[in-house]
N, C-alpha and C positions, 0 to 999 in steps of 0.2 A: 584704690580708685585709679582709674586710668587718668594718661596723659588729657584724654581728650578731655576727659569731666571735670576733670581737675582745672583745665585753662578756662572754664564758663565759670567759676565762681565770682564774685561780685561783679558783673558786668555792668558798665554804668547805661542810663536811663537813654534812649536820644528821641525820645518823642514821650509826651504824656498828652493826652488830650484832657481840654478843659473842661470845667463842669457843665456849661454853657454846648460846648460840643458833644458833651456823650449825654445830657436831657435833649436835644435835636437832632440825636441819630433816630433814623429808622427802630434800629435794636431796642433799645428805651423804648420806643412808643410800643414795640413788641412786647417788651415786659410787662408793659403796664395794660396793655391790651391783654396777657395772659391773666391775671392777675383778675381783672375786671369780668372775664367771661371762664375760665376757668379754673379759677377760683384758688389760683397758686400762687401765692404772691415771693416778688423775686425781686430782689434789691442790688446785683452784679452778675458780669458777665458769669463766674466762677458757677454760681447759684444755678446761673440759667442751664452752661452744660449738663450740671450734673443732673438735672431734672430732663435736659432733653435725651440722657442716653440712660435716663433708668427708667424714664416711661416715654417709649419711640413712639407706639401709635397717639399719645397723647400730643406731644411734640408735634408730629409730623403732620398730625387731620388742624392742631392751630395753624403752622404753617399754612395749609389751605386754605382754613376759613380765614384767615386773618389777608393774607393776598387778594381772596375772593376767586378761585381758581374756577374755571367753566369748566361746567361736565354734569353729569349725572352720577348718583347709584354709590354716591360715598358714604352710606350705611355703615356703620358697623365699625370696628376698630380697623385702623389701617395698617397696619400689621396683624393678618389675620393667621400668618403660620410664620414663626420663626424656627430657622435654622439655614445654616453657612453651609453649601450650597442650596439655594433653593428657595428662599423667601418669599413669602404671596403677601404681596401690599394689594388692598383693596379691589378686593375677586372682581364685587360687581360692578365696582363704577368704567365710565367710558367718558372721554374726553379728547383732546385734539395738542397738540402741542401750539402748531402754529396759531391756534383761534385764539390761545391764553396769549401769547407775544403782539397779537397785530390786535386785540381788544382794545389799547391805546389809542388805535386808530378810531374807536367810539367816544372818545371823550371829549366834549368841548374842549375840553383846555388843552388837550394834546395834539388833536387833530392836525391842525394844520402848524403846528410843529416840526423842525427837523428829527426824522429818524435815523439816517444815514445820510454822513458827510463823506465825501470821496477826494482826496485826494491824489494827486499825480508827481511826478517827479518834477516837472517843470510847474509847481505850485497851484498851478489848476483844483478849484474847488468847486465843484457841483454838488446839489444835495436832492434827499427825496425827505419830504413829509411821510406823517404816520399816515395820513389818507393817502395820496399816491403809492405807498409803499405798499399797502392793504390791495388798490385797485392793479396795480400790476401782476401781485401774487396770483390774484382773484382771476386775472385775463389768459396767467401761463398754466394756471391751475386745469383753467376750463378747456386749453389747447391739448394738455397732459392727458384728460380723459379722454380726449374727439381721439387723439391718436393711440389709444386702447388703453391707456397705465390705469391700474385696476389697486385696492389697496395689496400689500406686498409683494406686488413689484419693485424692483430694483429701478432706481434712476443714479447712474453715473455720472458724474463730473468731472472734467480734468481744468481744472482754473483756479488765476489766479485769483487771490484777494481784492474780487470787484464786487459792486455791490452784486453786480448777476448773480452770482454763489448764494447770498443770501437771501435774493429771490427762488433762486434755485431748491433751495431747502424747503423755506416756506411755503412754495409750492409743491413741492413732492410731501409735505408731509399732512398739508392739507386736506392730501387724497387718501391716506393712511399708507400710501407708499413706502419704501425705504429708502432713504437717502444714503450715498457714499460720494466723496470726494478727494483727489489728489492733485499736489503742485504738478502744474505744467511742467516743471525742471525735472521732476522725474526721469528716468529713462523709460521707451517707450516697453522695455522687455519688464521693467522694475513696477509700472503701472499696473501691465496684465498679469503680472504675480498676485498684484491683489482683484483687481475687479473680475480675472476668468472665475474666480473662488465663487460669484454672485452671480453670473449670468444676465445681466442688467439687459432690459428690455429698451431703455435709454440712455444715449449716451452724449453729454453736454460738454461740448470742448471750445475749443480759444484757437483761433487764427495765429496769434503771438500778443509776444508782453514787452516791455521795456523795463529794463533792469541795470540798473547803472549806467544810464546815460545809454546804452544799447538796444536795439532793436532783435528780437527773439522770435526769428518763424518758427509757429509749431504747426505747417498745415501739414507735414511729411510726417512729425508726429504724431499728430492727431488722427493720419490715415492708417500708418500701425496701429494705431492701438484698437480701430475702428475694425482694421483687418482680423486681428489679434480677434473678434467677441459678436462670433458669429449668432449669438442671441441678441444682439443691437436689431432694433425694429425701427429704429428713428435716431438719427443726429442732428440736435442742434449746435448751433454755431455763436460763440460772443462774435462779432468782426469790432475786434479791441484795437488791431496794430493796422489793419487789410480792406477796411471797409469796403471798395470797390473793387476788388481781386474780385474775378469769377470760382466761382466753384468744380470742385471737380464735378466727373459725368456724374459719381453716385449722391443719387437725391442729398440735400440738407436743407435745414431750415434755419432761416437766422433767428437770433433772440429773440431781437428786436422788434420782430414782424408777430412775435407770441405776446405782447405786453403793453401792449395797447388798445385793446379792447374793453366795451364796457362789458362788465358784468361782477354779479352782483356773488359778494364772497359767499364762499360753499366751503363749508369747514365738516367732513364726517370724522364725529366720533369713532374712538375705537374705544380697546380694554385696553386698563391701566397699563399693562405688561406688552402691549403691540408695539411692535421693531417700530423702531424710530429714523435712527441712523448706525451703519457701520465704522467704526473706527478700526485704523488697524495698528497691531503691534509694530515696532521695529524693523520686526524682521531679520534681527542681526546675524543670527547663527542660523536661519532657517528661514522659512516663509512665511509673510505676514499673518498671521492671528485676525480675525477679521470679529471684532468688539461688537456687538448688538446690545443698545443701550433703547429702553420704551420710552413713550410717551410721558408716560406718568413720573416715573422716576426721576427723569432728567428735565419737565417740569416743577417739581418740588423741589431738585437740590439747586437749579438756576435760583430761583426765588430765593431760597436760604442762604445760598450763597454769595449771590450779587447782593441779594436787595439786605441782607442780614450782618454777614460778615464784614461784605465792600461797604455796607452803606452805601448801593448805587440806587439812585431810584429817578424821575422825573424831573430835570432841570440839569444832570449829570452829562457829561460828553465822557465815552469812554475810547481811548485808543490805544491797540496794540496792531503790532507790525507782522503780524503769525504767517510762515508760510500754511497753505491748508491742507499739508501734510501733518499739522501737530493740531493738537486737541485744542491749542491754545484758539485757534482759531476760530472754535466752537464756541468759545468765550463772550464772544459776539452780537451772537443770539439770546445767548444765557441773558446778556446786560439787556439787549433788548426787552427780554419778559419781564424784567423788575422795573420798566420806564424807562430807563436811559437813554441815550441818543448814543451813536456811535461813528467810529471815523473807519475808511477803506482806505487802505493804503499799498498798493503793489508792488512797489520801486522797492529799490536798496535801502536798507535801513541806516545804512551810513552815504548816499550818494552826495558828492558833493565836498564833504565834512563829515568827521568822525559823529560830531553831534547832531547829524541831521534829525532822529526824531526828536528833540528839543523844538527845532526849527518848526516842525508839525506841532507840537504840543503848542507853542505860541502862535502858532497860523491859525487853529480852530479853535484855539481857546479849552484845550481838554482838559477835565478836573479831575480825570486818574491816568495812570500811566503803567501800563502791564509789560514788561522785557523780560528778557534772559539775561540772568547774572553775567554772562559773560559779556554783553552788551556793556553794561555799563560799566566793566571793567576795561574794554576799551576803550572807551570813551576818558577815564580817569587817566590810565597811561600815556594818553593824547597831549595828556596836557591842557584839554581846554578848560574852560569855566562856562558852560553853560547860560547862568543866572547874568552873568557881564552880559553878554549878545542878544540874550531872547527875553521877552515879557512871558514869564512862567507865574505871573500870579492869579492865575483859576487854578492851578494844578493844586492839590491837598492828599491826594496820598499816589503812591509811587509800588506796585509790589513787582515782587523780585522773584523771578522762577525758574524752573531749568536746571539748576544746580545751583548750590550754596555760595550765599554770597559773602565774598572776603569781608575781614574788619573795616580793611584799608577802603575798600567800596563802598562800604555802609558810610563810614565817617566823611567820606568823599563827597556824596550826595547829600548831607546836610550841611556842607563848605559850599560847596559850586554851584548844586541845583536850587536847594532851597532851604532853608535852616527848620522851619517848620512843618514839611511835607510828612505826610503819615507813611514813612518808610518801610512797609514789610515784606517778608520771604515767607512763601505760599510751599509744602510740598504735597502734591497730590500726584495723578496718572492719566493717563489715555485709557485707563482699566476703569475708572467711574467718572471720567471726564468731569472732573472736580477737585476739591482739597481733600485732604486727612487734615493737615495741621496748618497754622499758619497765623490769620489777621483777625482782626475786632475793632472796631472802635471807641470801646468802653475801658481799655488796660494798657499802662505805659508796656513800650516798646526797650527792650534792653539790648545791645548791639551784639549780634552775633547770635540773636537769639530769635525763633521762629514763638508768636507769641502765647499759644498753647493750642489744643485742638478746636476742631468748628465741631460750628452746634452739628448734634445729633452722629457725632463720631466718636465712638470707644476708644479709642486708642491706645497703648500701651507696650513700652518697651521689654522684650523679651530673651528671657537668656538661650543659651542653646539648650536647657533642661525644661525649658517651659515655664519658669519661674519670674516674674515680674521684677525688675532690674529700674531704681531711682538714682540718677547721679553716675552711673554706669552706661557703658556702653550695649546696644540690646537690638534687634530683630524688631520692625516697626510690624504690629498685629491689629488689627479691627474685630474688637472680639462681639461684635453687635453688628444684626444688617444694617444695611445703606440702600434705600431704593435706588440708587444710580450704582448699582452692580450692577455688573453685565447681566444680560438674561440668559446669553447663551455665546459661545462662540460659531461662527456659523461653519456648517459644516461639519460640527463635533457632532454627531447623531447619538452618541449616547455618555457625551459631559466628562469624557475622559482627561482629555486635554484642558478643559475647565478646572474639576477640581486638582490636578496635577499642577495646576499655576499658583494655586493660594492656595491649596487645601491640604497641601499632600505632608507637608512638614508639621504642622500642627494641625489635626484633623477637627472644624467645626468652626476656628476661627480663621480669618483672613491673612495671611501671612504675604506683605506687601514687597518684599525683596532690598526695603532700607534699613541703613541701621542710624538708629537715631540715640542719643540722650536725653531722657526726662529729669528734667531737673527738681530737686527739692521745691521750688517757687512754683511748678504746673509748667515754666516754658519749657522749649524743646529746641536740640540743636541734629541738624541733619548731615550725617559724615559720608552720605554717597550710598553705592549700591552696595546690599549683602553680597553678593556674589562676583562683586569687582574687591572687595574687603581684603586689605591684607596681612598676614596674619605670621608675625614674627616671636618666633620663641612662645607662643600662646597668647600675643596679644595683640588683637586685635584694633587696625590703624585703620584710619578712613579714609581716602583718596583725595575728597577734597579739602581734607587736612592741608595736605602738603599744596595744593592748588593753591589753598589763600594763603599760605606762605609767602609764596611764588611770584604774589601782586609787590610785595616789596623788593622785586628784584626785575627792573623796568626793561634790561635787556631781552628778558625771556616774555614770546608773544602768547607761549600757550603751550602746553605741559599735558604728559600723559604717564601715567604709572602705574606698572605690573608686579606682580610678586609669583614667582614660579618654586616651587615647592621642589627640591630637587631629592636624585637618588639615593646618593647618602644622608639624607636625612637635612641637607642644609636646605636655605632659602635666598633667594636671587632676587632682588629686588630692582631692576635699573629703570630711568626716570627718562623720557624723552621731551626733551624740549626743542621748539621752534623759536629761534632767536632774529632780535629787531635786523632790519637789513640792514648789513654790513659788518654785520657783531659777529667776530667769531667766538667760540669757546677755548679763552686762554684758560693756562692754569690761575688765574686771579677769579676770573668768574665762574671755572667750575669749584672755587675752593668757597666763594661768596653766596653762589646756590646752596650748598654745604652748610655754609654756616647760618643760614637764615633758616632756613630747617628746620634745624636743631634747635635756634633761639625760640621761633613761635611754633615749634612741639613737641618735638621730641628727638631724643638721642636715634630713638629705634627709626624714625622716619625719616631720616639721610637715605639714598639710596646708596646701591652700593655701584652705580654705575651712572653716569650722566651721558646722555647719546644726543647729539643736533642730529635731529630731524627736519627733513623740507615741509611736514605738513602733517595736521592731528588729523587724524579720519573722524568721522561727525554725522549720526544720523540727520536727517530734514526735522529732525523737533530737537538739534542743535547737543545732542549726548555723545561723550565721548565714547568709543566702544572699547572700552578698557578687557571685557571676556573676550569678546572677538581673536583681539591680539593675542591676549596668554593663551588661548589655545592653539595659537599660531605657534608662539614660541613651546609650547607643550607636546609641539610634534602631530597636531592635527592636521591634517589635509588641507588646503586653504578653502574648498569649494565646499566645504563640511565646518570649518572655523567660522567662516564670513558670509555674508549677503550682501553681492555688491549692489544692488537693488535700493537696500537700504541706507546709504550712503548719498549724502549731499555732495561729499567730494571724490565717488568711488577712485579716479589713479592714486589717490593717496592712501593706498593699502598695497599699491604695487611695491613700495619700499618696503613696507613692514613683512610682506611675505619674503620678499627675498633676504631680507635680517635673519626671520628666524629659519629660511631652510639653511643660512650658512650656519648660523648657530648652534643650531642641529646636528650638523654634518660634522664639524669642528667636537662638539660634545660628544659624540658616535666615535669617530677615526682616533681622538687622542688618549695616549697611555699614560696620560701623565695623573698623579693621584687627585687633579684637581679638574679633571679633565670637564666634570661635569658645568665647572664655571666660563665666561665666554674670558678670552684670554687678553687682558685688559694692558693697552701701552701707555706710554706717560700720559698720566693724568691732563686732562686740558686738552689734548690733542684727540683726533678723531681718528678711529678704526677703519682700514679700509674694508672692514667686514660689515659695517654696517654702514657703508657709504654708497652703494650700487646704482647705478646710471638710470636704472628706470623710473625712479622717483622725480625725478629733478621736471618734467614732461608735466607734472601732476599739478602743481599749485594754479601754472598760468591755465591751465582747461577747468577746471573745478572752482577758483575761487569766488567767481560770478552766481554758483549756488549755494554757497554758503551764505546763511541769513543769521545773524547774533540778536 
């Protein structure tokens, strides 16, 4: 057994829900709802899986009947052709996305309910009702048509997390249009990487934002990118920062002046499998991947997901701080279609105080709380205590995503935040805009431990022979479809680059690019990317291993780790960390790095090099790009390595390029028999080889878009 599987053995309990709490979840009334009309009777979560991923159309048509999903034509089994790639969930039915999320807006008790809370950095709270939210959609809906968008036409966004965006959506999707969206922060070159890929017939952008206490014109951007997509037939405008700025000569329209109108909502149906919205990949090593996710699918897995999993439903406040470059974003709307209400939030997620969304969470009163692990790792190394300062008691579960969350994090938030919050880590993708594994509210939580897979997901760890792997480390696989599979990539015209992303290593089931441990008990722990994995003497480490080491060792802000496979057969492993200001790397702390390593994992996962670094590079959905780099240091080209595009903080890849052309260059020119290793001086001290002047430029320009 490996190090990793081996350290998850008896992991203690830090949440169990009560009996009282899992008979008044949603999922229980699920159960018993199944049980009642189809006639399966199911007494645990355990139970419920294994019936949702051995009979999927049975599963998935309760799912709809039991939500009560709008539509037509749902005849028939809804998995009517299985197979990975290509799956046909229910041929003939036709339905709307938006009609099933703003349907809330029809119900007495919801109606005039908050649907969207909005927040601002200077504590400003405005909110919309499910009726106002309905009748705006309904007024920009009906402006969308006058100015020709037809269904699969493309409607562009570049904005930030205002409620607009989410009008935005529900009105493009109302028409059967396709929605796509990206952060303002973007660059205006990194934007038209993805939206020329679509040709958007509209294109909805933002005057400017405020972001830590600062003020952000984007009209200069916003005319790039406008210049950039000679298919734009119409710009509108949020005036978010500018309201009384004139506009330039070429024609725009403001929002504002579309969303005001009466008229009466118009929801057209489409087919279950009709483009919804685009998502896009990364982009790390190449150009974004542009995701196309239907109607239908991403209907059914919101509902199973929020309303089943989260247990989010009607009387719920859901807030996360997403820039709308990450899927988390999407998160949103999902909540919205299971009832919830939700919070907008633009600003900084630390402005102020490292704890400022705490400060949010007690300002709206939100009863779940969606971040990135690494979020709340800074928040821990702050030092503050949250639960002192803010009234956090409506908050009841907290989930964790992004990357794997340290022990020290986990145990941290049931000290500081809340003793009782339903703590869990979620890992899913921007590839089905959803989970694989993660939360429930019917099964204790064991620390370090993601709590087993979500309804109607296969899941299972895999070796590199294809052999199913318990208590080991393994290749995360979805051996069963998932209606929130892509439909297609856009642009792929005949699915090459499709199945080449999941299909091509084990052909028929999904191969997701993590490697996780399934544990004996059903939970599961997640060690990062397969293809960031590194692999010493044949055994295979997982990156965020050494990451939550790392949380015990308060000097270091943030960590990054390669493994480079070398000529003679050896392996180079060096760790780069960003240290607290002022801290240099003595020999007492590069020897205390070392030594916590080793104590929480293993011998093999000491590096063998530690470098201070000015700053980790970071996609906009907050991932470190650990490939990017090793192919940097592996001798790749850097314009063929990287995507500065993709990058929240792109100068902070100008150091690591110039690391590894000296690295390179040094590895190349020396005779010496070791030549292929970088040539290491007293320990503690830092190499003028990997200290180079153009980095230092990069934290103060970048760190304004880095969002945790």
């Amino acid at each position: 057994m490996s190090p990793l599987s081996e350290s998850t053995a008896g992991r203690p309990v830090t949440w169990q829900p009560t009996v009282r709490q899992q008979q008044q979840s949603r999922l229980w009334d699920f159960m018993t709802w199944v049980g009642e009309h189809r006639h399966v009777h199911l007494t645990d979560y355990r139970a419920l899986w294994q019936w949702s991923v051995q009979d999927l159309s049975a599963f998935w048509d309760s799912v709809r009947e039991y939500f009560g999903v709008l539509g037509d034509g749902f005849d028939g089994p809804a998995l009517a052709e299985e197979r990975m790639p290509g799956a046909r969930w229910y041929p003939n039915a036709t339905l709307n996305f938006a009609e099933n999320v703003l349907r809330h807006a029809q119900d007495p008790a919801l109606a005039g309910t908050t649907a969207l809370l909005t927040v601002t950095e200077e504590n400003a709270v405005a909110e919309l009702t499910w009726r106002q939210l309905e009748a705006q959609v309904a007024s920009l809906a009906g402006h969308l048509r006058r100015l020709g968008v037809e269904p699969g036409d493309r409607v562009a966004a570049v904005l930030p997390n205002l409620p607009e965006a989410i009008i935005g959506l529900l009105a493009t999707a109302s028409i059967g249009a396709i929605w796509t969206i990206n952060s303002p922060d973007l660059s205006a070159a990194a934007t038209l990487d993805r939206l020329r890929q679509l040709e958007p017939q509209i294109l909805i952008g933002v005057d400017g934002y405020r972001f830590n206490g600062k003020d952000f014109d984007r009209r200069e951007h916003l005319a790039a990118v406008e210049a950039g997509l000679p298919s734009v037939r119409h710009t509108i405008v949020v005036r978010n920062a500018y309201p009384a700025a004139p506009e330039p000569e070429c024609a725009r329209i403001a929002f504002a002046d579309l969303v005001t109108d009466t008229a009466d909502a118009d929801y057209h149906r489409v087919a279950f499998d009709h483009p919804l919205w685009i998502l896009f990949s990364s982009g790390t090593t190449g150009a974004p991947k542009g995701i196309v996710h239907g109607h239908g699918g991403i209907t059914l897995e919101a509902l199973k997901g929020t309303g089943l999993n989260q247990d989010m439903g009607p009387g719920d406040l859901y807030y996360v701080a997403a820039n709308t470059s990450w899927m988390v974003w999407n998160t949103l709307v999902n909540n919205l279609m299971s009832g919830a209400s939700v919070v907008t939030y633009a600003g900084s997620p630390m402005f102020g105080r490292k704890d400022r969304q705490f400060e949010i969470i007690a300002l709206t009163g939100a009863t779940m709380f969606a971040t990135g692990a690494a979020y709340l790792s800074v928040v821990e190394k702050s030092g503050l205590q949250p639960h002192t300062d803010w009234d956090l008691s409506p908050l009841r579960a907290v989930l964790s995503t992004g990357s794997p969350l340290p022990d020290s994090t986990w145990l941290w938030v049931h000290e500081h935040v809340k003793p009782d919050v339903h703590l869990g880590s979620d890992s899913g993708g921007t590839d089905i805009c959803s989970g694989f594994i993660g939360s429930n509210p019917l099964e204790p939580v064991h620390l370090g431990e993601l709590q087993g897979p979500l309804l109607g997901v296969a899941v299972e760890a895999w070796s590199e022979t294809g052999d199913r792997v318990v208590g080991d480390v393994g290749e995360m696989i979805i051996t069963r479809p998932m209606p929130s599979m892509p439909l297609f990539f856009w642009g792929d015209t005949d699915g090459a680059k499709y199945r080449s992303s999941y299909f091509e290593k084990f052909p028929g089931v999904w191969t997701h690019g993590d490697w996780i441990t399934e544990t004996t008990d059903g939970t599961f722990v997640v060690h990062g990317r397969s293809d960031a994995t590194l692999n010493r003497g044949g055994v295979r480490l997982g990156s965020a291993d050494i990451y939550a080491a790392l949380q015990h060792v308060p000097e270091v802000s943030d960590s990054l780790v390669i493994g480079l496979e070398q000529p003679n057969g050896g392996y180079y492993m060096p760790l780069f960390v960003t240290l607290a200001p002022g801290v240099p790397l003595s020999a007492e702390l590069d020897a205390r790095i070392r030594t916590t390593i080793r104590e929480h994992t293993s011998p093999r996962h000491v590096p063998d090099e530690i470098i201070t670094a000015p700053a980790i590079p970071i996609t906009h959905a907050n991932k470190k790009i650990e490939v990017p780099i090793k192919k940097l240091f592996a001798g790749h080209p850097p314009h063929r390595a990287v995507n500065r595009g993709s990058l929240a903080n792109p100068g902070a890849i100008d150091w690591y390029i110039d690391c590894a052309q000296q690295f390179n260059s040094r590895r190349k020119h020396s005779d010496r028999a070791e030549s292929n290793l970088p040539q290491r001086e007293e320990v503690g001290t830092q190499t003028t080889l990997l200290d180079p002047p153009a980095a230092r430029k990069a934290m103060s320009d970048d760190t304004r878009s880095t969002q945790l």
